[in-house]
C-alpha positions as CSV (number, residue, x, y, z in Angstrom):
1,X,-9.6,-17.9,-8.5
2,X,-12.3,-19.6,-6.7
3,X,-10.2,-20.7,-3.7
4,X,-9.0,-16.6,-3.3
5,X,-12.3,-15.6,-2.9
6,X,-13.2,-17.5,-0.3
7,X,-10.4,-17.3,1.5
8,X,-11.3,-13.5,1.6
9,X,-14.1,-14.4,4.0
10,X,-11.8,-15.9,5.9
11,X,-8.6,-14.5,8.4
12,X,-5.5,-16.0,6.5
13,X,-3.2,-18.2,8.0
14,X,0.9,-16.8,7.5
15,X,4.4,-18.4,8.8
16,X,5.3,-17.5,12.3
17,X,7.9,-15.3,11.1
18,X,9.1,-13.4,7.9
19,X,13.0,-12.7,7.5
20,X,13.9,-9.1,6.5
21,X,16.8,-8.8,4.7
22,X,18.9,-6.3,6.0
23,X,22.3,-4.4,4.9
24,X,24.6,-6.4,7.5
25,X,22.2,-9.2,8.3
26,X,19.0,-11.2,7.6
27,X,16.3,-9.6,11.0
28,X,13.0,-11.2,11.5
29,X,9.5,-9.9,12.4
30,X,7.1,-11.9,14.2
31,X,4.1,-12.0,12.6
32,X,2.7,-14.9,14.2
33,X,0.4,-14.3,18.3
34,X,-1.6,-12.3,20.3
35,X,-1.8,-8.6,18.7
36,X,-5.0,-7.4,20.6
37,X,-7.2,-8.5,23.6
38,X,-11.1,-7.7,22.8
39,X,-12.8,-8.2,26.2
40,X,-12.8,-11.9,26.1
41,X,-11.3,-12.3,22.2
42,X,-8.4,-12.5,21.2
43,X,-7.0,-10.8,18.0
44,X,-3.7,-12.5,16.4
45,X,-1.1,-10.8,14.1
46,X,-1.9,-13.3,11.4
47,X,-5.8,-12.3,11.7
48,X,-4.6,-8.7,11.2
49,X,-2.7,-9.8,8.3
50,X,-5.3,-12.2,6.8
51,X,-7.7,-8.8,6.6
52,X,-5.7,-6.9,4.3
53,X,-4.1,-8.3,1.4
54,X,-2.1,-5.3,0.8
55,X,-0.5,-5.7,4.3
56,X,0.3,-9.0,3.2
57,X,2.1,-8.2,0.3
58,X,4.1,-5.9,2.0
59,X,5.5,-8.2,4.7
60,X,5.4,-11.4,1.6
61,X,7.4,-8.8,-0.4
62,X,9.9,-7.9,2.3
63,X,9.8,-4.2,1.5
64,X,11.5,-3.3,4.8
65,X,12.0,0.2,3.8
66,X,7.9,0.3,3.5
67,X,7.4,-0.1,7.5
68,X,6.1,2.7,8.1
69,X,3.7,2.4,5.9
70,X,3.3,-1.4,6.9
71,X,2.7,-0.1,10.4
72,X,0.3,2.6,9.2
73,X,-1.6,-0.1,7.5
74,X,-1.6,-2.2,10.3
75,X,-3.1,0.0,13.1
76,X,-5.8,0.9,10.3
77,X,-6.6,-2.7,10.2
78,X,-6.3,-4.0,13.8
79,X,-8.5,-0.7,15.0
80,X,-11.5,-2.3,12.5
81,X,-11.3,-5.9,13.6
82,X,-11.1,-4.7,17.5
83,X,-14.2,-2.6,16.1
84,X,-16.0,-5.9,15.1
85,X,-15.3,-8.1,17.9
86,X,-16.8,-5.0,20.3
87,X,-20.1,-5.2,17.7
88,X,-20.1,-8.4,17.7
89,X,-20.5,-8.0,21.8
90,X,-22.9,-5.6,21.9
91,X,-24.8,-7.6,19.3
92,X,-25.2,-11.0,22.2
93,X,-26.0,-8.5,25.1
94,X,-28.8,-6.7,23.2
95,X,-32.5,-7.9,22.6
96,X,-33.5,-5.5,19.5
97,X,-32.6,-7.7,16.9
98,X,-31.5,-11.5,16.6
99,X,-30.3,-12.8,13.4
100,X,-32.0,-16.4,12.8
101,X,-29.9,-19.7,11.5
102,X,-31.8,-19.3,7.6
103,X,-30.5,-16.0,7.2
104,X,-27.1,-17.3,7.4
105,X,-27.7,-20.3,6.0
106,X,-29.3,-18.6,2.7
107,X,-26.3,-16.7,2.4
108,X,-23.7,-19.6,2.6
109,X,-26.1,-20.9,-0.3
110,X,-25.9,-18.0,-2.1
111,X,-22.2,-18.3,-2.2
112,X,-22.2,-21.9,-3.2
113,X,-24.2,-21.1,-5.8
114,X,-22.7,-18.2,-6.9
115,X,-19.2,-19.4,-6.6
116,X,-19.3,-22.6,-7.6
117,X,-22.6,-23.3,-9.6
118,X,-23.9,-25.2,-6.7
119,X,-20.9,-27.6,-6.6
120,X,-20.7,-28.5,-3.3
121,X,-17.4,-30.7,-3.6
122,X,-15.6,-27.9,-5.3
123,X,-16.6,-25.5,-2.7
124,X,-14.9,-28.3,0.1
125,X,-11.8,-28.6,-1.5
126,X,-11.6,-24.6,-2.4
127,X,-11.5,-24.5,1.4
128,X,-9.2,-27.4,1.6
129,X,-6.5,-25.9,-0.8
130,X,-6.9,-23.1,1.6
131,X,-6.8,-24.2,4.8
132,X,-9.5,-23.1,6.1
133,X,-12.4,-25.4,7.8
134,X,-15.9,-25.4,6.9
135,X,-17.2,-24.2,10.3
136,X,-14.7,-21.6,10.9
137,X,-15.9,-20.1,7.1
138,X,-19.4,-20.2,8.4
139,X,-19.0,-18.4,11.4
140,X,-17.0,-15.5,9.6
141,X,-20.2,-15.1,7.5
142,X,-22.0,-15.2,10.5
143,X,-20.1,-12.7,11.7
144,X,-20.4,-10.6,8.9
145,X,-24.3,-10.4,9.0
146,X,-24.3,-9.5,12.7
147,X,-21.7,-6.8,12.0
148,X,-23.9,-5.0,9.2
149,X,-27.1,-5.5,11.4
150,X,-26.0,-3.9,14.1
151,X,-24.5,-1.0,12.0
152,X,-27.7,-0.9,10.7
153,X,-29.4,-0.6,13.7
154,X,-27.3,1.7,16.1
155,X,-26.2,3.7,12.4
156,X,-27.9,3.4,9.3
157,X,-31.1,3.1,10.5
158,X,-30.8,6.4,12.9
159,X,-29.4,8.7,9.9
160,X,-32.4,11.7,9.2
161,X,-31.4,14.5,6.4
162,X,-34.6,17.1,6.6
163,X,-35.3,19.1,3.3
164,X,-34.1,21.9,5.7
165,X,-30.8,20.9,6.0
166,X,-30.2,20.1,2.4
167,X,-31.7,23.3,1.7
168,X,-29.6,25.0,4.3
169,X,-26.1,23.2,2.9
170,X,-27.7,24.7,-1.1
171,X,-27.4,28.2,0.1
172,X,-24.7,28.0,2.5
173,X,-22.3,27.3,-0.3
174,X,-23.8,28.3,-3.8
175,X,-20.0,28.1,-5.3
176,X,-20.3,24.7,-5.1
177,X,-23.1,24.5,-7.2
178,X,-21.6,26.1,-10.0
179,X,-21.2,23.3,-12.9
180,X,-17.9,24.2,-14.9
181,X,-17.9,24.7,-18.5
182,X,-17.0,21.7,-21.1
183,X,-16.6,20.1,-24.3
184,X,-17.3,17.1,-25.7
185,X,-15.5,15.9,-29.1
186,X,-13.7,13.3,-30.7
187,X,-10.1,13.0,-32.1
188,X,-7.9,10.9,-34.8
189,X,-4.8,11.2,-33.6
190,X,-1.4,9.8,-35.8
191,X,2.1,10.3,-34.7
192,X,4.6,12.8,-37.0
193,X,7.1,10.5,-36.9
194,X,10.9,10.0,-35.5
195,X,12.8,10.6,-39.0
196,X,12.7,11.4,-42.9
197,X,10.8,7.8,-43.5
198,X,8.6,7.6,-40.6
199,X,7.7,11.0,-41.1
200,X,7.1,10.3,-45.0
201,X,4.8,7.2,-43.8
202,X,2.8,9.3,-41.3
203,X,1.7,11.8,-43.8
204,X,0.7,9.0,-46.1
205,X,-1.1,7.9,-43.1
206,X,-2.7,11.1,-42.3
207,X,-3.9,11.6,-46.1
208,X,-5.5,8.5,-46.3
209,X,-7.7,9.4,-42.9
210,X,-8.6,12.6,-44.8
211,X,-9.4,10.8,-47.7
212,X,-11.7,8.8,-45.9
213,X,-13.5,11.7,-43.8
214,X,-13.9,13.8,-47.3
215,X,-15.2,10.5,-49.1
216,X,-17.8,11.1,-45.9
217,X,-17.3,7.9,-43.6
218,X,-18.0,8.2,-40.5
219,X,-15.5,10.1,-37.8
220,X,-15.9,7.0,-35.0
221,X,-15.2,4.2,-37.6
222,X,-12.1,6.4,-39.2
223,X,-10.8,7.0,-35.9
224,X,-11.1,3.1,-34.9
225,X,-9.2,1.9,-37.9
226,X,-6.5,4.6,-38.4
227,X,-6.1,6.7,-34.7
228,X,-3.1,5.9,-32.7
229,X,-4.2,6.8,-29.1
230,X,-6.0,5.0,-26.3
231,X,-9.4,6.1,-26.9
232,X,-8.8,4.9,-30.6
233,X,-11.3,1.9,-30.1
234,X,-14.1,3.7,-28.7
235,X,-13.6,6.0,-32.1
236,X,-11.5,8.6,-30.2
237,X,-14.5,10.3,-27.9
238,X,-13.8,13.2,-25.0
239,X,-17.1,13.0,-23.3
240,X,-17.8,16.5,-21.5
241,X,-14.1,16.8,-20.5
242,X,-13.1,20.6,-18.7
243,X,-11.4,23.1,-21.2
244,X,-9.1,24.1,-18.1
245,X,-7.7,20.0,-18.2
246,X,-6.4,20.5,-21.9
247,X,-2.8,21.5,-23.2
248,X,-3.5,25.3,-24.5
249,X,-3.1,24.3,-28.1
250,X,-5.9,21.6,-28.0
251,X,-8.2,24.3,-25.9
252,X,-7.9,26.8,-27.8
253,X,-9.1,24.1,-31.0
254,X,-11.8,22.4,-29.4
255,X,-13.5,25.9,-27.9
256,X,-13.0,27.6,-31.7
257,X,-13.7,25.0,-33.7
258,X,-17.3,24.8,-35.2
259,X,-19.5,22.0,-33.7
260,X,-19.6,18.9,-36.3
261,X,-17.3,20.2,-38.5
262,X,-14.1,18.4,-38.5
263,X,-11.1,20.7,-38.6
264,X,-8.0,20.6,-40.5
265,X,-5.1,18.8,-39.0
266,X,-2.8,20.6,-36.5
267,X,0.5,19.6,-35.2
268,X,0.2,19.4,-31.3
269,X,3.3,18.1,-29.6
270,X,4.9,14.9,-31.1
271,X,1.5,14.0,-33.0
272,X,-1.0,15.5,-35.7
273,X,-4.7,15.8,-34.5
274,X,-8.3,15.9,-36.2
275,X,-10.7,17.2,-33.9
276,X,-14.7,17.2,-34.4
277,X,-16.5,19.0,-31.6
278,X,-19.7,17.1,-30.7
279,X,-20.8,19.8,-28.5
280,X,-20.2,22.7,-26.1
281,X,-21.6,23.5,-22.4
282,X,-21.4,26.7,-20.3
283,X,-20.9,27.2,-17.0
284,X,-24.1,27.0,-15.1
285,X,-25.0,26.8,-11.6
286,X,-27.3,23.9,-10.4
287,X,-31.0,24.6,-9.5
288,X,-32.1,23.0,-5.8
289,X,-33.7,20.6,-7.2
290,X,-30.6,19.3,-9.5
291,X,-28.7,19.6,-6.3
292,X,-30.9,18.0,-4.2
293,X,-29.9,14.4,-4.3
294,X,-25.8,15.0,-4.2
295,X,-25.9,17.0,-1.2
296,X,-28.7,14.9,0.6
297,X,-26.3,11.8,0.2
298,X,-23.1,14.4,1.5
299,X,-25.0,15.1,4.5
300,X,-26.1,11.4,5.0
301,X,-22.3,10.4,4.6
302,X,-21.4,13.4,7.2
303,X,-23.9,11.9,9.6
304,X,-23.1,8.2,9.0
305,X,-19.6,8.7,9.9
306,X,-20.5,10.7,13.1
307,X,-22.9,8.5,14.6
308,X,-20.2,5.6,13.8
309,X,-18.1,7.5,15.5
310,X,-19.7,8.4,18.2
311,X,-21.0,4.0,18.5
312,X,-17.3,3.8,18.7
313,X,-16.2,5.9,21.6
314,X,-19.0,4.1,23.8
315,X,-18.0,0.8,22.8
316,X,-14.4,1.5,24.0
317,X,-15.7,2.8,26.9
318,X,-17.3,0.0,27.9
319,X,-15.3,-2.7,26.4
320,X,-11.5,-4.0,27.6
321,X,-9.5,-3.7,25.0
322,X,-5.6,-4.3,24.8
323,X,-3.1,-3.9,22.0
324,X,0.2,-5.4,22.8
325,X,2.4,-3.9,19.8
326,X,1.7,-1.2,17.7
327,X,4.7,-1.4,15.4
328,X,5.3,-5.4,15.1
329,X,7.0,-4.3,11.3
């Protein structure tokens, strides 16, 4: 819906407390107040809560034996919004970079637009029916441009992977270059059946589909109409699937079989199986240059993270930052 969307820009709004039902009585949770200090912010349980919907359906769900995890989840969340409010400081005492009123307004627009086909009075009520106030959704998307700019400028922007390096990470591990062998084919598969008559109906079944593969239709269209698995509608394709992730019996098929030539029906497990091998591939190992672009973007990833990391430490360092409860669940 509309109205969830937005509100995903948004810090949700939940009931001062949740109730816990417990073996001898009902407990309660406060999930309402202050959870964090942020120099001069301040960071309350419901924010935490309003920035993960899967937090929220664990306390909405009461799923007491999940706190823990709850807990877990919780942390993981506060940790990033006490991250943004320190960006969002170091963003009003720098002078690289200042985000002008048209970039945020173009992106409200954009939203409006996008949204709600430029329906300004169905955007205003979307935010009515959730509670949330047109100035408090424009700051969050304020907020969220000055957070990526100045991860793009103290991150992004600083991240360098020489040909050297990717060169260097190619022959440091040439194992990992090594492409495993595969198959690609397509199946019909129709069930046996569970007694005498199903089992009499099934082979009536299966004779028609090799009536209509010998009559020459085509293999897709035969397995679309008659096939009784999942991949039934996209006419039963494997596309470059790992021998080693078959059952043995459908292996050993698919790696003997000759390719385009579709092979007599074999019982595996509870179901019989027509097979057609499309194709086969060795195992190979990657030249540089095939290699070049996956491990340029590992490296990148690698850096990314440490130099976010690293932005991290210092803004704690020179930020005031208090949590007041780390398991409120």
């Amino acid at each position: 819906m509309k109205t969830t969307m937005v509100a995903g820009l948004l810090a949700g709004c939940l009931a001062a407390q949740v109730a816990w039902a417990g073996d001898a009585k009902d407990e309660t949770v406060r999930v309402d107040g202050v959870a964090a200090y942020v120099n001069a912010h301040v960071i309350t349980y419901s924010d935490v809560l309003g920035a993960s919907r899967t937090l929220q359906q664990m306390v909405a769900q009461r799923q007491r034996q999940g706190g823990e995890e709850a807990n877990s989840l919780y942390l993981k969340t506060l940790g990033e919004l006490i991250n943004r409010k320190m960006m969002l400081d170091a963003y009003a005492d720098q002078k690289l970079i200042k985000i002008p009123d048209e970039m945020i307004e173009e992106r409200v627009q954009n939203v409006i637009r996008d949204m709600f086909q430029n329906d300004r009075m169905a955007f205003l009520g979307a935010l009515a029916e959730e509670g949330h106030s047109e100035s408090a959704w424009r700051e969050q998307i304020r907020e969220q441009i000055v957070v990526g700019a100045m991860r793009n400028l103290r991150v992004d922007s600083q991240v360098r992977v020489s040909p050297l390096a990717v060169r260097e990470r190619f022959d440091k591990a040439p194992e990992k270059q090594e492409t495993p062998p595969a198959v690609m084919f397509s199946m019909i598969v129709i069930g046996i059946g569970e007694d005498d008559a199903g089992r009499l109906a099934q082979k009536a079944k299966l004779a028609e589909v090799q009536a209509a593969l010998a009559a020459g239709q085509d293999f897709a269209e035969v397995a679309k109409r008659f096939s009784e698995d999942t991949l039934a509608a996209s006419g039963g394709m494997r596309d470059w699937v790992e021998p080693d992730m078959l059952r043995p019996e459908l292996r050993d098929l698919v790696m003997q079989a000759e390719i385009g030539v579709v092979k007599d029906p074999v019982e595996i497990g509870p179901h019989y199986a027509l097979v057609k091998v499309g194709g086969r591939r060795e195992a190979a190992r990657r030249t540089f240059e095939d290699a070049y672009a996956d491990i340029e973007q590992e490296l990148r990833s690698e850096l990314e993270k440490r130099l976010y990391d690293e932005w991290i430490v210092q803004l704690r360092r020179d930020a005031f930052v208090r949590v007041l409860e780390e398991k409120p669940f």
